[in-house]
Residue frames as qw, qx, qy, qz and C-alpha x, y, z in Angstrom:
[[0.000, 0.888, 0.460, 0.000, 0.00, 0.00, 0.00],
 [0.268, 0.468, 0.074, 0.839, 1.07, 3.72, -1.05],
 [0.355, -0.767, -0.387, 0.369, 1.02, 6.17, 1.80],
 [0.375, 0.506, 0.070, 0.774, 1.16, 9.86, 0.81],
 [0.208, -0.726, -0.368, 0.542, 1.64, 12.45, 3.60],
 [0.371, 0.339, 0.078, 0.861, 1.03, 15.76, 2.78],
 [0.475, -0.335, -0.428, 0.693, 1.66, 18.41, 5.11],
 [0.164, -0.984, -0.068, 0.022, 0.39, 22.13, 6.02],
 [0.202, 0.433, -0.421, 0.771, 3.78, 25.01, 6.47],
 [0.159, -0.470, 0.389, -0.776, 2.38, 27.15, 9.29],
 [0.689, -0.378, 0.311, -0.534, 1.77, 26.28, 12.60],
 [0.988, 0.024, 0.075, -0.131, 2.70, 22.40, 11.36],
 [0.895, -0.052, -0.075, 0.437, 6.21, 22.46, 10.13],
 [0.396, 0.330, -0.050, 0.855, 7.15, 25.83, 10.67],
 [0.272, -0.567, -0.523, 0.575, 6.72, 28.01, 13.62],
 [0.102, 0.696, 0.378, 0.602, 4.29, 31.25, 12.70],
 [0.286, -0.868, -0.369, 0.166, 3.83, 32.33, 16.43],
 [0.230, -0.740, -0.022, 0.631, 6.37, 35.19, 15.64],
 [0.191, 0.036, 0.687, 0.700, 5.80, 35.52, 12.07],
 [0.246, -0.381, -0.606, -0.653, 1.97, 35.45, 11.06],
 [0.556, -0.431, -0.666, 0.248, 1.08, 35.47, 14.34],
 [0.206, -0.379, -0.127, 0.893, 3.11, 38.73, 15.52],
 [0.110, -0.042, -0.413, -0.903, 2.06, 40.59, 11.96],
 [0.268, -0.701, -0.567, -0.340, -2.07, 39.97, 13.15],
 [0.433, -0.640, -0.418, 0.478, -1.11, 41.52, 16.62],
 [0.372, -0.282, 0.182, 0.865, 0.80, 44.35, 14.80],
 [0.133, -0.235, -0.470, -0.840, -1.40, 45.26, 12.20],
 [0.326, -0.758, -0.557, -0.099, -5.03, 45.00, 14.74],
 [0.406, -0.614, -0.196, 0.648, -2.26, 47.74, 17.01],
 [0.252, 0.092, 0.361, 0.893, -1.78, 49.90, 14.10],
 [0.139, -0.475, -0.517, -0.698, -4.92, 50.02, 12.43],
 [0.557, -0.731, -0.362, -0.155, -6.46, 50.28, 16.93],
 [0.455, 0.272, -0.622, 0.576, -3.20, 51.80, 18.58],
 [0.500, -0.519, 0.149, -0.677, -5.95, 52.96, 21.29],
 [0.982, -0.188, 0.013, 0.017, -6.05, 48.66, 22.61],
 [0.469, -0.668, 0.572, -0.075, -3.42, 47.20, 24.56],
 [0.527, 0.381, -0.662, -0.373, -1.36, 44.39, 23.08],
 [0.048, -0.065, 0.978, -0.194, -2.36, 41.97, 25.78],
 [0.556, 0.433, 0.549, -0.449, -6.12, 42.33, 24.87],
 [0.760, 0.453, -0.223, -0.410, -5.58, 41.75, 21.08],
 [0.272, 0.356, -0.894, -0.017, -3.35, 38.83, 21.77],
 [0.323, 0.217, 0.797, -0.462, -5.85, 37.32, 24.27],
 [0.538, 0.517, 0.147, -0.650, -8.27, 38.42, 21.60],
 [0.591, 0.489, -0.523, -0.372, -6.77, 36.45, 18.94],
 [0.014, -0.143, 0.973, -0.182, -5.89, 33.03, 21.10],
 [0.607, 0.317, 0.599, -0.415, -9.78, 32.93, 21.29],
 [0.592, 0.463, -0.267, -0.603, -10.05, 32.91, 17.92],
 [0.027, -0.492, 0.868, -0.059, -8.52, 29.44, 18.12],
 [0.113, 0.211, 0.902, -0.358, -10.94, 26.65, 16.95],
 [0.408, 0.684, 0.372, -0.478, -13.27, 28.96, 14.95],
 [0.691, 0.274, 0.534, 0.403, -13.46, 27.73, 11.37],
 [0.473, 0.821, 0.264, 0.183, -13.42, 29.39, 8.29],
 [0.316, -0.890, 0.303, 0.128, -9.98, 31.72, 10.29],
 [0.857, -0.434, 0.166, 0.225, -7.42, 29.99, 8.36],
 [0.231, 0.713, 0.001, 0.662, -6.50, 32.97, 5.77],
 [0.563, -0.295, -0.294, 0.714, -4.64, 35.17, 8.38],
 [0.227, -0.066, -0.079, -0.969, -6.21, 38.52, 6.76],
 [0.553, -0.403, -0.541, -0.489, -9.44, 36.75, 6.75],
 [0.610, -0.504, -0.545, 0.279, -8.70, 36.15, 10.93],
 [0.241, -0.055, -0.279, 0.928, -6.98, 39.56, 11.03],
 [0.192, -0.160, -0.314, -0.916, -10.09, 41.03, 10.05],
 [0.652, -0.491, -0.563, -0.131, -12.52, 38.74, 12.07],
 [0.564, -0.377, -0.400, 0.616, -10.35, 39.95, 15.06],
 [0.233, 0.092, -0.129, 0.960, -10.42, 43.37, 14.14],
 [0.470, -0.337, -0.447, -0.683, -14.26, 43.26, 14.08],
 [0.689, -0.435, -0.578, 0.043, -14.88, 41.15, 16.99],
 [0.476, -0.257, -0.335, 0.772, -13.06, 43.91, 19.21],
 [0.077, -0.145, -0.108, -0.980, -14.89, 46.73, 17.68],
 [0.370, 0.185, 0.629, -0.658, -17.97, 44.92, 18.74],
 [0.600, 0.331, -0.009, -0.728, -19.56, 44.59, 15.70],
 [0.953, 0.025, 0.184, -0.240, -20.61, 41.65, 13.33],
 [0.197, -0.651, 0.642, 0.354, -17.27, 39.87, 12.46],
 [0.745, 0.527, 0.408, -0.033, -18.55, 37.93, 9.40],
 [0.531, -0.285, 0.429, 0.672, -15.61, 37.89, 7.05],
 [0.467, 0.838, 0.257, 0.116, -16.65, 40.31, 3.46],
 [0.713, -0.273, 0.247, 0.597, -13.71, 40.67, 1.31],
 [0.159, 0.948, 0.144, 0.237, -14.29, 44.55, 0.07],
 [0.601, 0.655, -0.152, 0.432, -12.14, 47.19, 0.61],
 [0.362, -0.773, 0.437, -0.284, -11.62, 47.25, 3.89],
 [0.913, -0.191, 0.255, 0.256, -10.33, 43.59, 4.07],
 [0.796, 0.354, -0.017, 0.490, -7.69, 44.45, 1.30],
 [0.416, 0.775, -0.220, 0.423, -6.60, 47.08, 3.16],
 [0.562, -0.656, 0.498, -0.076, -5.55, 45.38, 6.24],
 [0.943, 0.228, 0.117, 0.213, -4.55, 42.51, 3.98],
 [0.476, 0.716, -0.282, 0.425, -1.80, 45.11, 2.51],
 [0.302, -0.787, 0.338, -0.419, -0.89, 46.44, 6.19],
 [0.830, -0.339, 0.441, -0.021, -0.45, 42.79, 7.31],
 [0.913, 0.280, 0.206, 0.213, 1.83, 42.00, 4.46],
 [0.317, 0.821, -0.309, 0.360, 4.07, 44.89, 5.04],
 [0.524, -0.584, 0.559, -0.266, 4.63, 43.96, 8.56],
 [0.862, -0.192, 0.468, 0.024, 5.28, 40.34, 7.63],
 [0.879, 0.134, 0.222, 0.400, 7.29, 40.38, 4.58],
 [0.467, -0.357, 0.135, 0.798, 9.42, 43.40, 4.59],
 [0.309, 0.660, -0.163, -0.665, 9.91, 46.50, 2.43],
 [0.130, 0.387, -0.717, -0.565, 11.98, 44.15, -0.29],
 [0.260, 0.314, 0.906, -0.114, 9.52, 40.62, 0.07],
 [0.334, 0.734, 0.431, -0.404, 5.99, 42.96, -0.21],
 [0.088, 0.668, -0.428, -0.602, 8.14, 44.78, -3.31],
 [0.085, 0.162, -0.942, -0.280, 8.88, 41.32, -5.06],
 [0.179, 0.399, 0.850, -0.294, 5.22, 40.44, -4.22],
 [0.083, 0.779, 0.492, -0.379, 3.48, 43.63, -5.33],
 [0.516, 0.485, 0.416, 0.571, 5.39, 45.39, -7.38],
 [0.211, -0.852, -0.253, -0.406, 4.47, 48.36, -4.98],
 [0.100, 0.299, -0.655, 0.686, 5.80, 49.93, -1.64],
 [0.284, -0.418, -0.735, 0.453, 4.61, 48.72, 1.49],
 [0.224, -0.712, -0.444, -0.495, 1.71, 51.07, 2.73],
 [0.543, -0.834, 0.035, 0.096, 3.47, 51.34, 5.95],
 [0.150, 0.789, -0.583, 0.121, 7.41, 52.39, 6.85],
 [0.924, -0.298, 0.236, 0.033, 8.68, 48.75, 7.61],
 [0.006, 0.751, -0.649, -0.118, 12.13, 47.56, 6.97],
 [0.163, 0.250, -0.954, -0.035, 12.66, 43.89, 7.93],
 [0.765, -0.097, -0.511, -0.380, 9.89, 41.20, 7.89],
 [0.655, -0.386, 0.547, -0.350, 8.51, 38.95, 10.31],
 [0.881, 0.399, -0.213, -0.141, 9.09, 36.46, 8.04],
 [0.381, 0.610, -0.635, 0.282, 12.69, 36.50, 8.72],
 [0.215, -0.436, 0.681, -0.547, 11.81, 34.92, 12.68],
 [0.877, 0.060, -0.015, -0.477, 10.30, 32.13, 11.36],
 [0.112, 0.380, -0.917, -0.052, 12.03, 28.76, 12.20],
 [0.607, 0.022, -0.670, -0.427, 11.37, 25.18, 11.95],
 [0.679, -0.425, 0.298, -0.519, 9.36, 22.78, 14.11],
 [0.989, 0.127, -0.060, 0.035, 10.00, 19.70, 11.86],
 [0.535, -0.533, 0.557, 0.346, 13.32, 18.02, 12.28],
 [0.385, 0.523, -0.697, -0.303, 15.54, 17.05, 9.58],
 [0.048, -0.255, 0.964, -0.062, 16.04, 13.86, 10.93],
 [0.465, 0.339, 0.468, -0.671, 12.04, 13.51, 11.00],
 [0.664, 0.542, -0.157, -0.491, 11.71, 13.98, 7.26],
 [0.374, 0.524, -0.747, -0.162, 14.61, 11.81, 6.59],
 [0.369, 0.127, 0.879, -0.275, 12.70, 8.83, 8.47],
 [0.637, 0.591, 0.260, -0.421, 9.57, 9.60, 5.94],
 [0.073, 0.568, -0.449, -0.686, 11.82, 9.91, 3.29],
 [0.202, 0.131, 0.969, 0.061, 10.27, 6.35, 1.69],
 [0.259, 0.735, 0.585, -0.223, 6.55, 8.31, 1.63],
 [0.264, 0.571, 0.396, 0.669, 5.46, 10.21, -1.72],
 [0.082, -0.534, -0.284, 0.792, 5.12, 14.02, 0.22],
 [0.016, -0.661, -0.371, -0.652, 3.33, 17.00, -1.09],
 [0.151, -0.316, -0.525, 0.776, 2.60, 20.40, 0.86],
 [0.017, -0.733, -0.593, -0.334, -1.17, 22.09, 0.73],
 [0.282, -0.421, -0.334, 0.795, -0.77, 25.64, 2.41],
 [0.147, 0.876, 0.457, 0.033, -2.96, 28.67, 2.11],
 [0.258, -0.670, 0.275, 0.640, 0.31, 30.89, 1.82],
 [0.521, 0.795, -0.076, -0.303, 0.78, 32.75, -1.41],
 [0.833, 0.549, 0.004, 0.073, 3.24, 31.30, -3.47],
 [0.138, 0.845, -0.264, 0.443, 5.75, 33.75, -3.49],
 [0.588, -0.588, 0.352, -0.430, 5.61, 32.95, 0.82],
 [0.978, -0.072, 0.197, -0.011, 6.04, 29.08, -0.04],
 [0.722, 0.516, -0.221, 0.405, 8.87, 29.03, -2.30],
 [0.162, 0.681, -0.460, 0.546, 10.98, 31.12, 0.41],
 [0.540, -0.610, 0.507, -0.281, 10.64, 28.61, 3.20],
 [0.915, 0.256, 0.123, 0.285, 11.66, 26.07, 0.70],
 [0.528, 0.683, -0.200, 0.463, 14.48, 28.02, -0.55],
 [0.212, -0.711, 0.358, -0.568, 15.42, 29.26, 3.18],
 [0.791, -0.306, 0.337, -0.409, 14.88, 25.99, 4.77],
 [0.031, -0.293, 0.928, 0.229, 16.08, 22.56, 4.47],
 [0.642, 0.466, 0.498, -0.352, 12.49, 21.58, 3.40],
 [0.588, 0.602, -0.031, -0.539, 13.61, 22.03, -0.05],
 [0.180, 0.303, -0.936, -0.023, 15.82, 19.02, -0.01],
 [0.287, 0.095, 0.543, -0.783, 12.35, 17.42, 0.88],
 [0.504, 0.688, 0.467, -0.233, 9.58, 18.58, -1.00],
 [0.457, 0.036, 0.506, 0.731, 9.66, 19.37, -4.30],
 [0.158, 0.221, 0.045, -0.961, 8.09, 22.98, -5.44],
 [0.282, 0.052, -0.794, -0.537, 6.40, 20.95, -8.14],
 [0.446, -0.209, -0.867, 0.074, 4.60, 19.21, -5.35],
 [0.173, -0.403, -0.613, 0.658, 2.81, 21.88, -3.59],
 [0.141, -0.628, -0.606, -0.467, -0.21, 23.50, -3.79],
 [0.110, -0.176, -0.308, 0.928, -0.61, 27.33, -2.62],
 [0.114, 0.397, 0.418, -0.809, -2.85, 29.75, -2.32],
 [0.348, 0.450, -0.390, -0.724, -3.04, 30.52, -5.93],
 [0.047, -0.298, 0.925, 0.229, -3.47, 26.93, -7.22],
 [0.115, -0.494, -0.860, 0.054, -7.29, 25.78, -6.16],
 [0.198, -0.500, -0.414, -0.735, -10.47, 27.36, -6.21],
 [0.600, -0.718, -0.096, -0.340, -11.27, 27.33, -2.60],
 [0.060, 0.594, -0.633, 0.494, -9.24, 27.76, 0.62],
 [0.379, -0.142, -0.840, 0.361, -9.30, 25.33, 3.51],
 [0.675, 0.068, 0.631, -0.376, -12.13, 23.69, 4.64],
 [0.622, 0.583, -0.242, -0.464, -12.51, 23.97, 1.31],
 [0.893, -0.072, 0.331, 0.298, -11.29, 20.08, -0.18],
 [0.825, 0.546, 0.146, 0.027, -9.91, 21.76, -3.26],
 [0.081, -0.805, 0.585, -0.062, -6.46, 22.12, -2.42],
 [0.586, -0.299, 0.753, -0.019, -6.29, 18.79, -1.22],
 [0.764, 0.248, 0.576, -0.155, -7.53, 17.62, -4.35],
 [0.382, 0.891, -0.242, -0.047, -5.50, 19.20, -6.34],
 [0.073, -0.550, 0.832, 0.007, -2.61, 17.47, -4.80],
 [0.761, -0.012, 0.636, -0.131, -4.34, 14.27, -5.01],
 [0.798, 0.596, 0.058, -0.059, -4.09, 14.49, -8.77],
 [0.162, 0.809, -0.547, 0.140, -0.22, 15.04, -8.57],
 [0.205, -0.367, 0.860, -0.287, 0.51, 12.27, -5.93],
 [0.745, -0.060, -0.481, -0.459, -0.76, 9.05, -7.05],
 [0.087, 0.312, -0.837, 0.442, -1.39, 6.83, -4.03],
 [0.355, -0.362, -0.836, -0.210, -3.51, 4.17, -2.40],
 [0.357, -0.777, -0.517, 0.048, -4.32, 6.38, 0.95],
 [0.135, 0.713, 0.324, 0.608, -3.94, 10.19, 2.07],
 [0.482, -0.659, -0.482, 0.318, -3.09, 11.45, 4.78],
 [0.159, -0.869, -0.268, -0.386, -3.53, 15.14, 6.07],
 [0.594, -0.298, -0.410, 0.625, -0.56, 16.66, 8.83],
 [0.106, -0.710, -0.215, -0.662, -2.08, 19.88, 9.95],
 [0.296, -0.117, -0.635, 0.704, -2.48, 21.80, 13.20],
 [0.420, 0.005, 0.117, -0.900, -6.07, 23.54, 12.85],
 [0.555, 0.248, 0.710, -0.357, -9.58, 22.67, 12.57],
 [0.551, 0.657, -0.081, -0.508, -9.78, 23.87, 8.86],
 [0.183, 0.307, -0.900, -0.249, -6.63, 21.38, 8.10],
 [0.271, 0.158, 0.924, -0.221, -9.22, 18.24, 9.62],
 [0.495, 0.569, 0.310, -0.579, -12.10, 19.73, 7.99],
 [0.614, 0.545, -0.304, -0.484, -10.73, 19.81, 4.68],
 [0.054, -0.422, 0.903, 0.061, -9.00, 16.67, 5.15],
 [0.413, 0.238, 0.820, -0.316, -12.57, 14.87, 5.82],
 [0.423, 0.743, -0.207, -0.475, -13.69, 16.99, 2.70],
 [0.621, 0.555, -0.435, -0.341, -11.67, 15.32, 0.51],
 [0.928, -0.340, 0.076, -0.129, -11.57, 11.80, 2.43],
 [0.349, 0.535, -0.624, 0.450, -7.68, 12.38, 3.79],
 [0.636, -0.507, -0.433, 0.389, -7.04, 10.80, 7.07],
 [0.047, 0.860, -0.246, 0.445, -6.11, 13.90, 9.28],
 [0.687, -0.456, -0.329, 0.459, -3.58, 13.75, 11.60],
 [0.043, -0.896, -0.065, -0.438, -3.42, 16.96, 13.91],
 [0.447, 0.120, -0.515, 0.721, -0.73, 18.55, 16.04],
 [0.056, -0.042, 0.498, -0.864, -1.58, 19.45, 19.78],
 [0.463, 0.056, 0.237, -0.852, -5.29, 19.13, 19.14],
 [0.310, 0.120, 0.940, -0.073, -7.77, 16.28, 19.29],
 [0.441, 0.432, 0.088, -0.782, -9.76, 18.05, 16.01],
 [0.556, 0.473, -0.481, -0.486, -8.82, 15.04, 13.38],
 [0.938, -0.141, -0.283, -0.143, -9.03, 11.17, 13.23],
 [0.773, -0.201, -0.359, 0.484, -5.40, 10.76, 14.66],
 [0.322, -0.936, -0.009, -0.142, -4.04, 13.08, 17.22],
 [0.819, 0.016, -0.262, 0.510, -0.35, 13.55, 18.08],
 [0.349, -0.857, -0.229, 0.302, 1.36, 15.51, 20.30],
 [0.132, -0.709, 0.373, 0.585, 3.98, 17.07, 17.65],
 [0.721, 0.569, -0.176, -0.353, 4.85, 16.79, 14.38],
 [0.274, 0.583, -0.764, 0.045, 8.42, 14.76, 15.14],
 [0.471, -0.143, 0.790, -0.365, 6.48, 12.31, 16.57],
 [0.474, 0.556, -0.375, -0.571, 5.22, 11.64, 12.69],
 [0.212, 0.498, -0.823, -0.171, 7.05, 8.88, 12.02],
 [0.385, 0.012, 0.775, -0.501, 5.59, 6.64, 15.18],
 [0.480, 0.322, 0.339, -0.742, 2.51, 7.18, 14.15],
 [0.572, 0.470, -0.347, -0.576, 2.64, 6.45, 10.17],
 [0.147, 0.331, -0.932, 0.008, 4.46, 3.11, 10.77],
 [0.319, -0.067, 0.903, -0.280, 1.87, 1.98, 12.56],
 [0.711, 0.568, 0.091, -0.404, -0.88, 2.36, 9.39],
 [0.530, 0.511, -0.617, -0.278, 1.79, 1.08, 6.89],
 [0.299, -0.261, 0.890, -0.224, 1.40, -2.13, 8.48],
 [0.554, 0.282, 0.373, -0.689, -2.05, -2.16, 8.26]]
């Protein structure tokens, strides 16, 4: 039997909580510098667990709404795109957002949060898997993927070929069609799903991936990290 894992970036093999994380706290202080940053960080850990949140403008904006009090129902007009911009200056820099956009940053920024992103997955991790067809499904632009491949030792790994971004499918997580998009790329007998939200488990059941989730008991298998991977897969490839 063919086992194909394929894997989420953020939050699964790459640490976001100063990266996409910082750049929702930073941009809800900008656009609210009146709020404290321990009530929009507390404000954004609840979000935790509440679908449809797994676009980062699409949670900055639910968060910025849910603090103003009003209805936080996500409507992608022209105020979403213009915290979208504001959160993409703070996370990928003056040059990144440039090479992205073609534009200056809307705010004075310099260096990216991007840059304080490191990894969760071992090397030695992948290089146990290294037998299993991979693929990565992430809701990061393109542009965003290719540079933690290219920065990372993930790109000795995965192959660019083999991942499905933002741009790639018609609908975002929950949404299956990401995943199914890689299913046509990776031919294999079963599917599995290595995520750390509820939207990764959702779409994973969507397009009938096992999920296995990190830290949270939201998908069929549960594990308590991602380097604990290995354990886990061995004991289905038995099967």
């Amino acid at each position: 039997m063919v086992i194909a894992l394929i894997f989420d970036l953020d939050g699964t093999m790459i640490d976001v909580s100063g990266s996409y994380k910082e750049a929702i706290v930073q941009t809800v202080s900008h656009l609210r510098p009146n709020l404290e940053r321990k009530t929009i960080y507390n404000g954004m850990l609840a979000l935790r667990g509440v679908s449809n949140l797994n676009n980062d403008w699409d949670a900055t904006y639910y968060l910025l709404k849910k603090l103003d009090g009003e209805d936080p129902k996500v409507v992608r007009g022209r105020e979403w795109s213009n915290i979208k911009m504001i959160f993409q200056a703070y996370y990928l820099g003056q040059d990144l957002f440039f090479k992205s956009y073609g534009i200056a940053p809307p705010i004075d920024v310099d260096r990216g949060l991007i840059e304080n992103e490191t990894l969760l997955i071992k090397r030695s991790t992948l290089e146990r898997l290294i037998e299993y067809p991979k693929g990565i499904v992430t809701s990061r632009p393109r542009i965003e993927a290719m540079h933690a491949l290219k920065t990372t030792f993930l790109g000795e790994f995965f192959d660019k070929e083999m991942t499905v971004c933002l741009e790639d499918a018609d609908g975002e997580k929950p949404d299956p069609s990401p995943l199914l998009k890689i299913k046509e790329m990776i031919k294999a007998d079963r599917y599995f799903y290595v995520g750390d939200n509820i939207d990764d488990a959702k779409a994973a059941k969507n397009a009938s991936f096992t999920s296995i989730i990190i830290g949270e008991e939201w998908g069929d298998v549960h594990i308590p990290d991602v380097n604990s991977l290995p354990k886990t897969v061995s004991l289905y490839d038995r099967k």
